[in-house]
N, C-alpha and C positions, 0 to 999 in steps of 0.2 A: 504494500500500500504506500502509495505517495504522500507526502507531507497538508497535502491541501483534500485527501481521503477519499482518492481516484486508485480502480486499480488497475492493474497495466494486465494487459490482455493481447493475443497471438490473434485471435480473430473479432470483429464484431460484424454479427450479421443483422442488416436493417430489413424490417419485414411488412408488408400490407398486415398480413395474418400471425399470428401466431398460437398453436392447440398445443398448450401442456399435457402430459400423461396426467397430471392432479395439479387441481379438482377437476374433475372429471366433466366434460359438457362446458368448459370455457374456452371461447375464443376470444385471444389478447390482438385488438387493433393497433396498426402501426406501434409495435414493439422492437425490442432488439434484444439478441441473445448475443453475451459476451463469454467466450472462449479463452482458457487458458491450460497448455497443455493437454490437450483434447478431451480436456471436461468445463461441463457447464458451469460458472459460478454465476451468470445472472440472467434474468431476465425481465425488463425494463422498459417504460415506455419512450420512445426515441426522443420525445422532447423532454425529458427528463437528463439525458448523458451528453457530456462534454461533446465536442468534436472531438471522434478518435480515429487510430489508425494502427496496426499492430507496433508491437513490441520495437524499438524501446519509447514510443511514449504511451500514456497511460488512455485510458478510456477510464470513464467513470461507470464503476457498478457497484451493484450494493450485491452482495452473499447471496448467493442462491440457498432457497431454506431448505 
C-alpha cells in the first residue's frame, strides 16, 4: 500500500458489467476489478479509483472481502 492508501496493482480491468460469484443475482455497473499477482483484491466502482495503470504505479482499491 502507498503512502496516500492506493494499492498498486498488475492489472485493472474497466467494465460496463460486472457479476460477482457472491451475493449471488448482483450485477455491478461500470465497475473495475483490480489484479495483483493473479488474484483479485478489489472490486470497485470506476469512478471511485484513481487513474491507474499496472505496476509500478498504484491504482486505488480497497480489499476484496
Amino acid at each position: 500500500m502507498t503512502p496516500d492508501g492506493q494499492e498498486a496493482c498488475d492489472l485493472l480491468i474497466e467494465a460496463g458489467f460486472v457479476i460477482p460469484v457472491e451475493p449471488h443475482g448482483v450485477v455491478l455497473e461500470h465497475h473495475a476489478v483490480a489484479v495483483r499477482d493473479g488474484v483479485i483484491i478489489a472490486v470497485l466502482p470506476i469512478a471511485e479509483r484513481a487513474r491507474a495503470s499496472a505496476r509500478p504505479k498504484p491504482c486505488r482499491a480497497r480489499m476484496a472481502r
